[in-house]
N, C-alpha and C positions, 0 to 999 in steps of 0.2 A: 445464407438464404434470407433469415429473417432482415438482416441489413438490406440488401439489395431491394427486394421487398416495399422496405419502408423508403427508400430513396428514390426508386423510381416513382413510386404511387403517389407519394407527397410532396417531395420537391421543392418543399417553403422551409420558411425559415421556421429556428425553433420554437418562436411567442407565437405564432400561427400555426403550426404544427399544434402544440398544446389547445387553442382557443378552440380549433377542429374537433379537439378530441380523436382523434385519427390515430393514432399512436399509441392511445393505450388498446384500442379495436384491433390493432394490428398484432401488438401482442400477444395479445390473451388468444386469438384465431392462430397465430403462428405458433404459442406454447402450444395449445390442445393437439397440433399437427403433429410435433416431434415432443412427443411427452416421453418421459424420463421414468423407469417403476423402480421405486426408492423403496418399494414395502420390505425388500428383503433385509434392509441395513439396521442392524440392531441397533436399540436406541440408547446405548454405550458406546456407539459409533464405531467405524471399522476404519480398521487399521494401514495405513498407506506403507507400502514395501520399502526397507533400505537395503543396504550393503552398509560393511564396515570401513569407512577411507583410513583408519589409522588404529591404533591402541598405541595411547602416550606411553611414558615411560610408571608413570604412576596407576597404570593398568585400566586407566580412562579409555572405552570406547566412543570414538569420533566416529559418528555414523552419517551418511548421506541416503536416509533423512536431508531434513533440514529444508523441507517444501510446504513452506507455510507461510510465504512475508505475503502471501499472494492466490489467488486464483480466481479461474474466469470460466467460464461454459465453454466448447467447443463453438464455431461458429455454424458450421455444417452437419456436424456429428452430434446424435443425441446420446446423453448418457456417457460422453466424452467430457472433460476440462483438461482445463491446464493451471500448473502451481508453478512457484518460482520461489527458488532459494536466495538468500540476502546473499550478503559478503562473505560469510562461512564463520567458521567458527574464532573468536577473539577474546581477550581480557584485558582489562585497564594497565598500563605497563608503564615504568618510567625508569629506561636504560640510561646508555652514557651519551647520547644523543638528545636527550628529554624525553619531556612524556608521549606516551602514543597510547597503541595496541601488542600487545602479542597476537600473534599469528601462529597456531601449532600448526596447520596446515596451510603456509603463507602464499603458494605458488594454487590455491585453490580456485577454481573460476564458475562465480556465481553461470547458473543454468533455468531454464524454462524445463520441466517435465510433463510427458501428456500422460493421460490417465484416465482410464477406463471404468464404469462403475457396472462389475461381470451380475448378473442376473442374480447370485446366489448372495448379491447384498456386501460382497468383497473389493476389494481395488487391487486394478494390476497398471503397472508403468507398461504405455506403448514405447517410449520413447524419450533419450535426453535430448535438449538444444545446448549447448554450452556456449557460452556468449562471446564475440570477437571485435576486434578492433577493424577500422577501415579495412585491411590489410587483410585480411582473415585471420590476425593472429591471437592463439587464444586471453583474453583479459585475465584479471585479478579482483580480488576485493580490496585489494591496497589502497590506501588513500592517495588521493590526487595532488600533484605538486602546487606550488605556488603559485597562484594565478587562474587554477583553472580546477579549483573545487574545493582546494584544503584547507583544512578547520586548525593546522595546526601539530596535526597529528606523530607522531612519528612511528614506522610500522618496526616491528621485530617477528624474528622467529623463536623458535619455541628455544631457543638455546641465548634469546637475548640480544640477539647480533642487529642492526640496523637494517632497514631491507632498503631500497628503492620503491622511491612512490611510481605510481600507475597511472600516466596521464587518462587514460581511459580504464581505471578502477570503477567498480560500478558496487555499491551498496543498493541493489533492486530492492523496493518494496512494494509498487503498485504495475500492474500488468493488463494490458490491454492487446487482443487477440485477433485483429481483421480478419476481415472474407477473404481480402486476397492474399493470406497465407504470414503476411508478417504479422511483428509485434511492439507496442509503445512498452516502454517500460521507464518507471520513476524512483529515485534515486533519494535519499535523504540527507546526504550529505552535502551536494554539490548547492544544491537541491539541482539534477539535471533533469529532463525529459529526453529520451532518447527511443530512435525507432530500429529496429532489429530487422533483416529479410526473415525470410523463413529459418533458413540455417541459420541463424542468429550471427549474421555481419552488421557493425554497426553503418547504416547505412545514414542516421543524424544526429547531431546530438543538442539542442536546447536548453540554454542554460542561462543565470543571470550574473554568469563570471563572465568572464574575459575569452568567451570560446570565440572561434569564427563560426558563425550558423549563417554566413552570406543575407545577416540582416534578421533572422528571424533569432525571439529571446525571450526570456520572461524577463517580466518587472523584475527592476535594478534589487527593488525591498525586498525581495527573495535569499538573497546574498546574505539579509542577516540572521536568517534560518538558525536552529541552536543548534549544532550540532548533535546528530544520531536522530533528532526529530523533524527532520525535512521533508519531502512532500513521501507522505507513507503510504497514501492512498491513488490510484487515478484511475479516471473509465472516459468511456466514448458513449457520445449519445447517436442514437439508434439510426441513423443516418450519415454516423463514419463521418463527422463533418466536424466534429468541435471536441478535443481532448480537457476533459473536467479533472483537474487534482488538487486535494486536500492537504495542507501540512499537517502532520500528526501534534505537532504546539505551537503554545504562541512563538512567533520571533522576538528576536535580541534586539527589538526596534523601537528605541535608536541602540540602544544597551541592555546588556541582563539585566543591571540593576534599576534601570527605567522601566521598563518594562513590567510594569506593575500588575497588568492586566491579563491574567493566568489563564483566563480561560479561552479567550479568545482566540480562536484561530483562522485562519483565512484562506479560503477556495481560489482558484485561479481557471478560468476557459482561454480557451488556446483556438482560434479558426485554426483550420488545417490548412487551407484554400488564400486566406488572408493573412495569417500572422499576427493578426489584430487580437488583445484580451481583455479582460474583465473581471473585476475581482470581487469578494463577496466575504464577510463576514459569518463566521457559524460559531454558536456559543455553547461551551461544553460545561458540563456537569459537574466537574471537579476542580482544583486547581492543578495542573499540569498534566491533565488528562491525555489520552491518545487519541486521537482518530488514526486507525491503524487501516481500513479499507475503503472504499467506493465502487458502488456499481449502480450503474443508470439504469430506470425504469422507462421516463420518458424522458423527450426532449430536457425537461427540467426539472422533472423530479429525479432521487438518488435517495440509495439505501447508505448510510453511513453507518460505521461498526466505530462505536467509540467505546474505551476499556478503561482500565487501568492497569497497575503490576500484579495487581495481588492474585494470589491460589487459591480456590476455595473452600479448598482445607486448611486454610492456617485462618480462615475468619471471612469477614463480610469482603466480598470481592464487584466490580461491577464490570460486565459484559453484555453490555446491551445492543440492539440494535435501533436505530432511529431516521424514518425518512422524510428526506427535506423538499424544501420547494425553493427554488433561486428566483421565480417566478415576479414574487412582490420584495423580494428581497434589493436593498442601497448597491447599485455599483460603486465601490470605494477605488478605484484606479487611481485616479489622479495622474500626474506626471510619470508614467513606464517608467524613465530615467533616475527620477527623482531617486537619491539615497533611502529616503525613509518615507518615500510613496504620499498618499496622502495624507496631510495634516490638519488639523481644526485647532485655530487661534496659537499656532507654536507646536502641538503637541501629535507626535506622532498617536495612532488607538491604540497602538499599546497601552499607552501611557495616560491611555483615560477610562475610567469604570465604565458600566456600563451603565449607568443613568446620565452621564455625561453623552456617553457616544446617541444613544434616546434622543437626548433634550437637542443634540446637533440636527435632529432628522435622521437618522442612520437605521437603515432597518435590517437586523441578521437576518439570514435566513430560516422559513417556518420548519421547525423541526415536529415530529409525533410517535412517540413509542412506538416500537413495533414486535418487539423480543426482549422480554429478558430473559438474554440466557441460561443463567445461574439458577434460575428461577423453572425454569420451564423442563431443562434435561433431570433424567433422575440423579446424575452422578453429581449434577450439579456444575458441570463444567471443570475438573479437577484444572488445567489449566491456565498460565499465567497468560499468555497474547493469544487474543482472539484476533486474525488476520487474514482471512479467506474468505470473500460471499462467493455465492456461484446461486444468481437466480434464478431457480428453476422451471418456475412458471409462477400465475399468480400470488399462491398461498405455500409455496413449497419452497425452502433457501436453504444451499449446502453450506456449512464454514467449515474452517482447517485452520488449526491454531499451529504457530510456531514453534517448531519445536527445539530449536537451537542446533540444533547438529547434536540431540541429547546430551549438551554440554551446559556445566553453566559455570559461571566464574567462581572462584575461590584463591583470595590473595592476588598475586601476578599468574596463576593457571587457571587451567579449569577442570571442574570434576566432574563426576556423572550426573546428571539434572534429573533426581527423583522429584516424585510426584509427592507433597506433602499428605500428610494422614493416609497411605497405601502404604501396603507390604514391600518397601524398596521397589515402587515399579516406576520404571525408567520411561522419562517423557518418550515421546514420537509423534508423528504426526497422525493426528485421527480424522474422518471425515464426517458429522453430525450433520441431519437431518433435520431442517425446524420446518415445520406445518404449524404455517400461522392461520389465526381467528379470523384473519381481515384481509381483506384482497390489497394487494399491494399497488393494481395497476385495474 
């Protein structure tokens, strides 16, 4: 509703749309309409439902869980979203094939869940989507063969054995939910963009490998993505017209070892309508930091969730929230094709500081606190990935941290992912409430 809305009434482009101001008026009149009552949600957050997929041999519960690389509002539905699980549960492995993944649950198929938020402040699942190839057949989280996503990888089961890659394996982390029933969803390994029907059939898939998209692709400079940190975040601005995704770090560009400039990471727009992009520079706070989600306020403004690994029981952690402006921000495209995008005097921006990239004229885009997590909940955030916004209206944002599948590595396994400084309590997915100071929109 709120899309159609904004598309029929405005009908401009996004730097006119913004110049109106029209966009955020529409918001804030569309949130007030279909308001969401969060009072009942304790503020140690509630708890989202699993089932058990497995008990390893090591008496590790594999839970699904596992809905948190992702979430979005309902488009229609108030007091509805939807989450979305990555590639399923994994550990670093190196069989008689080389190195890869283990896979204890290898034939597992990342999924879209909807999700309800019941009046007494609890969550219940309406509904799986479980994700498909052309074909309707159902995917994997396996990595992709040669040519057409793979980092390298090579997958095993939990017994060691070699699997077969996935030409359509999907490591989902960023999700986007249309009016008309389907869904975008983005990918960190490939780095792909790919669009889902409702039943979740791959109906495209956008990439800067070697796919056929019948012309349509990201810049080539995508490709040298690091692997596991590929586009971790992506949204739609408010008129369904232009897909916004975030890589979670800098690129491998031209090389790891070149690549000197850690914090950098770089945004990409997508016309829907055109195929045409645009690329955007945003500068994080750590070195090798995350941006792990995005969601659009306006045409050109976005909430970015940028983190780190750390628990906030084992010490100082960061999980902040921060929204940006692409607005006054350098388009750095350059050459789509180009291997390592655009350059200044030889050198890819990886591989220039950021008083260099300055003194070139390059302007990231305006970032400004918005949340700190860690700070703000009483518990403090006990976990490690923050990965879900769900904008709820102005001053009100849901997140949902990852929960792994309650799993976490240990050696070539994995064992149960407690929560550090708690009485053995086992991660999951929680849903927290932030009511921010300042109007977002």
């Amino acid at each position: 509703m709120l899309r159609k809305v904004m598309s029929d009434t405005i009908g401009v482009s996004m730097k006119k749309a913004c110049s109106l101001g029209l966009v955020a008026v529409l918001l804030l009149s569309l949130a007030a309409c279909t308001s969401v009552d969060v009072s009942k949600v304790p503020a140690a957050g509630s708890r989202l439902p699993y089932t058990v997929l497995t008990t390893l041999p090591n008496g590790t519960e594999v839970r699904n869980g596992g809905y948190g690389s992702a979430m979005t509002g309902h488009p229609a539905k108030a007091g509805r979203f939807y989450a979305i699980t990555d590639r399923g549960p994994n550990s670093s492995y190196t069989g008689s094939a080389g190195k890869g993944k283990k896979f204890p649950v290898p034939d597992y198929t990342p999924r879209i869940g909807e999700f309800k938020l019941n009046a007494d402040g609890s969550v219940s699942m309406i509904r799986e989507i479980l994700l498909k190839d052309p074909q309707g057949t159902l995917i994997s989280g396996r990595p992709n063969p040669e040519g057409l996503g793979a980092t390298g990888e090579v997958a095993y089961d939990n017994d060691g054995n070699a699997l077969a890659a996935d030409p359509y394996g999907l490591d989902s982390e960023g999700l986007v939910a249309l009016s008309d029933g389907t869904f975008w969803i983005s990918d960190e390994y490939g780095p792909h963009i790919v669009h889902y029907s409702a039943d979740g059939v791959e109906l495209e898939r956008i990439s800067p490998m070697g796919i056929d998209t019948s012309g349509r692709k990201l810049p080539r400079v995508f490709a040298r993505r690091r692997a596991n940190r590929g586009m971790e975040g992506l949204a739609i601005t408010p008129d369904e017209k232009t897909l916004v995704g975030i890589m979670q770090s800098t690129l491998y560009n031209p090389s790891k070892k070149a690549a000197t400039n850690t914090t950098l990471a770089r945004i990409v727009t997508f016309d829907l309508d055109t195929g045409e992009t645009h690329q955007y520079l945003y500068h994080q706070e750590k070195n090798n930091n995350s941006d792990s989600e995005l969601a659009a306020l306006t045409a050109t403004t976005f909430l970015v969730d940028e983190r780190d690994g750390a628990f906030s029981g084992e010490g100082d952690a960061q999980k902040t929230l921060y929204k940006i402006d692409l607005s006054g921000a350098t388009d750095v495209s350059g050459d789509i094709d180009a291997a390592g995008g655009m350059t200044v005097d030889g050198r890819t921006l990886e591989e220039m500081s950021w008083d260099d990239i300055y003194a070139a004229g390059i302007k990231p885009v305006k970032k400004e606190l918005v949340a700190d997590v860690v700070a703000m909940l009483p518990n403090h955030y006990p976990h490690d990935k923050l990965e879900g916004l769900w904008v709820i209206d102005a001053t009100t944002v849901g997140i949902l941290n990852d929960d792994d599948f309650a799993v976490t590595p240990q050696g070539d396994d994995v064992v149960q992912k407690i929560l550090p400084g708690t009485a053995n309590e086992i991660d999951g997915d929680v849903l927290y409430i932030l009511h921010l100071a300042k109007p977002l929109f």
